[in-house]
C-alpha positions, 0 to 999 in steps of 0.5 A, a space after each residue: 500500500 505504502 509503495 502504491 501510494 508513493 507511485 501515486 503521490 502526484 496525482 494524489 497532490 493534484 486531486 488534493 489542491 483541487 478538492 481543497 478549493 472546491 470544497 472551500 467555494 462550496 461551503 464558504 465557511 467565511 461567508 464570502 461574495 462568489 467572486 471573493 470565494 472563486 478568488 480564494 479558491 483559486 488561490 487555495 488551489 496554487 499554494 497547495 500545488 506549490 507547497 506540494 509540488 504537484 506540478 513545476 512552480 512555473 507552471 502553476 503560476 500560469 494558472 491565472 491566465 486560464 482560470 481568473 478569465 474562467 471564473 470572470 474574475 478579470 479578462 485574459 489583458 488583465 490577468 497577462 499584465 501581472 506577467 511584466 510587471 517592471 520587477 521581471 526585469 529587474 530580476 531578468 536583468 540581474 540573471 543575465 549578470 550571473 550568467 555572465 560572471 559565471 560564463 567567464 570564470 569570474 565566480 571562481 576567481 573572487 572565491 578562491 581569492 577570498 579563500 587565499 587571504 583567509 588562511 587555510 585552517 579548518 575555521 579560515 576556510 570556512 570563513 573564506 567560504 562565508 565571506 564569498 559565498 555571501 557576498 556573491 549572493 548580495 548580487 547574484 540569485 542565492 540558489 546560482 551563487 550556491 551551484 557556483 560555490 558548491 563544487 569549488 568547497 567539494 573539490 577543498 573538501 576532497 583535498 582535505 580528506 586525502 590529508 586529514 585523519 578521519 575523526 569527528 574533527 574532518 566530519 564537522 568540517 565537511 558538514 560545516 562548509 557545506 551548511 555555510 555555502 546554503 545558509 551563506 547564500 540565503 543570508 546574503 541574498 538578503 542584503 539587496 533587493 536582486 539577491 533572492 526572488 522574495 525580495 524583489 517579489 514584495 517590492 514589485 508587490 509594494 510598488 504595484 499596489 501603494 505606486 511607492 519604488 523602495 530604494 535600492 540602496 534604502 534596501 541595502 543600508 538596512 539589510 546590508 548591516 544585517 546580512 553581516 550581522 547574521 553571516 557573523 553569527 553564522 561562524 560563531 555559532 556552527 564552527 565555535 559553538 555546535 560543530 568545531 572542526 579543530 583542524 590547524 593550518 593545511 598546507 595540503 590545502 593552501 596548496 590546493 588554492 594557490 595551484 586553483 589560482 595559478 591554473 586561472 592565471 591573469 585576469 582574461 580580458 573577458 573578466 575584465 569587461 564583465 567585472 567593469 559591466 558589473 560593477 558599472 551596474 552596481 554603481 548605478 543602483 546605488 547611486 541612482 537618486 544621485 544621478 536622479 537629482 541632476 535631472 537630465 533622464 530618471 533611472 529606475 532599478 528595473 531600467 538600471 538592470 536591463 541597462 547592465 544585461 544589454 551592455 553584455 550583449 553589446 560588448 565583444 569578449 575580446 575571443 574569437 570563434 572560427 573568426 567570428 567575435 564572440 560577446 559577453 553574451 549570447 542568446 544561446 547563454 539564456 537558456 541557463 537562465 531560470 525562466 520559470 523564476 519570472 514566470 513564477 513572479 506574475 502568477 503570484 502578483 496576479 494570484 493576489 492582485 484577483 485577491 485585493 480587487 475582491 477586498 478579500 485581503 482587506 478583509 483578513 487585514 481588519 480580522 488580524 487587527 483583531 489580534 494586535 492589541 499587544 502593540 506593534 513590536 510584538 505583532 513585528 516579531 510574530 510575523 517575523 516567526 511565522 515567516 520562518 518556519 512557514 518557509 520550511 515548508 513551502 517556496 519563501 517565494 510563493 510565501 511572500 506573494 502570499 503574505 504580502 497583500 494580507 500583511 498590506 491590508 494588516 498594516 493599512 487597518 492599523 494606520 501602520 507603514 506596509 513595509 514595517 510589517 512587510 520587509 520583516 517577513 520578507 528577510 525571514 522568508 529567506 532564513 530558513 535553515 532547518 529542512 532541505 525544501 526550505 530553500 534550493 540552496 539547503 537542498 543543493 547541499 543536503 545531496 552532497 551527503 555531508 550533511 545528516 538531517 538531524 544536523 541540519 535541523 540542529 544547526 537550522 534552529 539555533 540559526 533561525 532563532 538568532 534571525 528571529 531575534 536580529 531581523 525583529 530588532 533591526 527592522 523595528 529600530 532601524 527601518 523607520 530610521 532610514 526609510 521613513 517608515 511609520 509605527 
């Protein structure tokens, strides 16, 4: 029975979404107008789909297309708009930059370099790795900075094993440095609105629902300091606290990435043109309201980053292939790209802009006013909660099209600033440590081997109750002081 049900879990997952939300619009338990329930029976159905993964993610985001025409919530114009809302192309466009940096070597070159001048102890390489791993995830998706990142730690780890004594020593270290590059990623795609899907989902959510852009360089002086804190925490906690490796300076290791970085040689004239196109757009995220100001044209992030991905495609590589000068860029290189992430992106904002044009958000805001009679910190550290441990279970991505409009209509009903309550859940979405589903980069490393369930679930508690603890006091002190934000 057991065996058939496995082989059966799919289209078992399916019936389950779907008698989930018919179930709900024809019993109504809250009363709903029809469209108010078709709206939430749809929605049923998506997340069910997605938290079980009975179809591809992407998929189930074009559900909207078909049925809110169906049901007429909305035509098929209105429902095809979610799908270029401008923060696609903001994420479009920091893709196309880690193709890039991946297409020509870069991503190795930075990492084995941050590795050498660390040191090579069981502690520095770790560190090396943390430091690399998170500042490759500020700018590039969490989940490609952890493929980035993962063979170059199994090669440090194949080399370690063929010069360490077997012993707990080797095992912590091993597990450590693969926990690091997961958990790294996901921290570190917290410091800028391109580093991880949430974050760019809830600010194309706040940006199409209130018309107010959050800044990117807003974004990064508060999440910034805060990715650091945590990647700081991170460290102390996993290699000083609950799995210390002891393993002294290697030279077996030094030597490992010193020989790395000779094999790669001069920095290519490819890698220069790539790290000047990257860090061109960096510079213009950051300085944007400064060029702004001048008043000469207005940039947006979203343009800033469709800027960077067309200077790759117009900037020879300075190679050649049977005579023919090869870009930074080809079109063929976006076949790697992650497609179904932008896809995802519409069918979430469309998923909940049918939610909010039936007043079914504003309705569950006004009940969970309800419950926050305890004040405001408190009401910011139990989202901060919820998110975290809900994004164990299910995509921080589709969490995060979920939450925001009901966390939107939460803060309007309370005469609260959207993003006080939104920006926390966002950051805890992409905290989760415990489980291999948390995140893709925890389910990356978790088929390395190294790493044992009840190790992951060890280290991922302890590190989601430090985030729970910096994300709540850093956006109830600091938010309101560097965005304005209102209590």
């Amino acid at each position: 029975m057991a065996d058939w049900l496995k082989k059966q879990q799919h289209w078992l997952f399916v019936l389950l979404g779907i008698v989930l939300a018919l179930a709900f619009y024809f019993f109504n338990p809250f009363s709903l107008k029809d469209d108010a329930a078709k709206a939430v029976a749809v929605a049923i159905l998506m997340v069910v789909w997605w938290v079980t993964e009975a179809l591809p993610m992407p998929a189930v985001a074009l559900v909207p297309l078909v049925l809110h025409p169906l049901l007429k919530l909305g035509t098929i114009e209105e429902a095809s708009k979610s799908y270029s809302n401008p923060v696609i192309f903001l994420f479009m466009g920091g893709f196309m930059l880690g193709l890039a940096i991946q297409k020509w070597n870069l991503h190795k070159r930075i990492a084995l370099q941050i590795v050498k001048l660390t040191g090579t102890s069981g502690d520095r390489i770790i560190l090396g790795f943390i430091i690399a791993t998170g500042f490759l995830s500020m700018w590039l998706s969490n989940t490609a900075t952890t493929m980035m990142m993962f063979p170059i730690a199994l090669s440090v780890i194949a080399v370690m094993k063929e010069h360490e004594k077997p012993g707990p020593g080797f095992v912590n270290f091993s597990l450590v440095l693969m926990l690091v590059i997961a958990y790294a990623s996901n921290i570190g795609g917290m410091g800028t609105i391109v580093g991880t899907p949430p974050n760019a989902a809830f600010v194309g959510f706040i940006e199409k629902k209130y018309g107010y852009t959050v800044q990117f360089l807003d974004w990064m002086l508060l999440c910034t300091p805060l990715a650091l804190f945590l990647l700081a925490a991170l460290y102390v906690v996993l290699t000083k606290w609950l799995f210390p490796n002891r393993i002294k300076n290697s030279k077996e290791a030094n030597v490992f990435i010193h020989q790395e970085v000779k094999a790669l040689g001069r920095l290519t004239g490819a890698e220069k043109r790539v790290l000047i196109i990257f860090l061109a757009t960096a510079f213009m995220w950051i300085t944007k309201d400064l060029i702004n100001e001048l008043n000469l044209f207005k940039l947006d992030d979203n343009m800033i980053a469709i800027i960077g991905a067309l200077a790759l495609f117009a900037t020879p590589s300075g190679n050649r292939k049977e005579g023919k000068v090869i870009m930074i860029l080809d079109w063929e290189d976006t076949s790697k790209m992650a497609w179904g992430i932008l896809l995802l992106f519409g069918g979430g904002i469309a998923m909940a802009g049918s939610l909010e044009k039936v007043g079914v958000m504003a309705q569950i805001g006004s009940w969970l006013a309800g419950f926050s009679h305890s004040g405001g910190f408190t009401l910011v550290f139990l989202i901060v909660v919820i998110s975290i441990f809900l994004s164990e279970l299910m995509s921080n991505v589709a969490q995060v099209i979920v939450l925001a409009p009901v966390l939107a209509a939460l803060a309007d009903a309370l005469h609260m600033d959207p993003l006080l309550l939104g920006i926390p859940m966002t950051l805890a979405a992409s905290a989760a440590s415990m489980m291999p589903m948390g995140t893709p980069p925890n389910a990356i490393v978790f088929a390395s081997g190294y790493i044992r369930l009840r190790d992951m679930l060890k280290a991922g508690f302890v590190m989601n109750i430090v985030s729970i603890i910096v994300i709540t006091l850093f956006c109830w002190f600091l938010l309101p002081m560097i965005m304005g934000v209102l209590k």
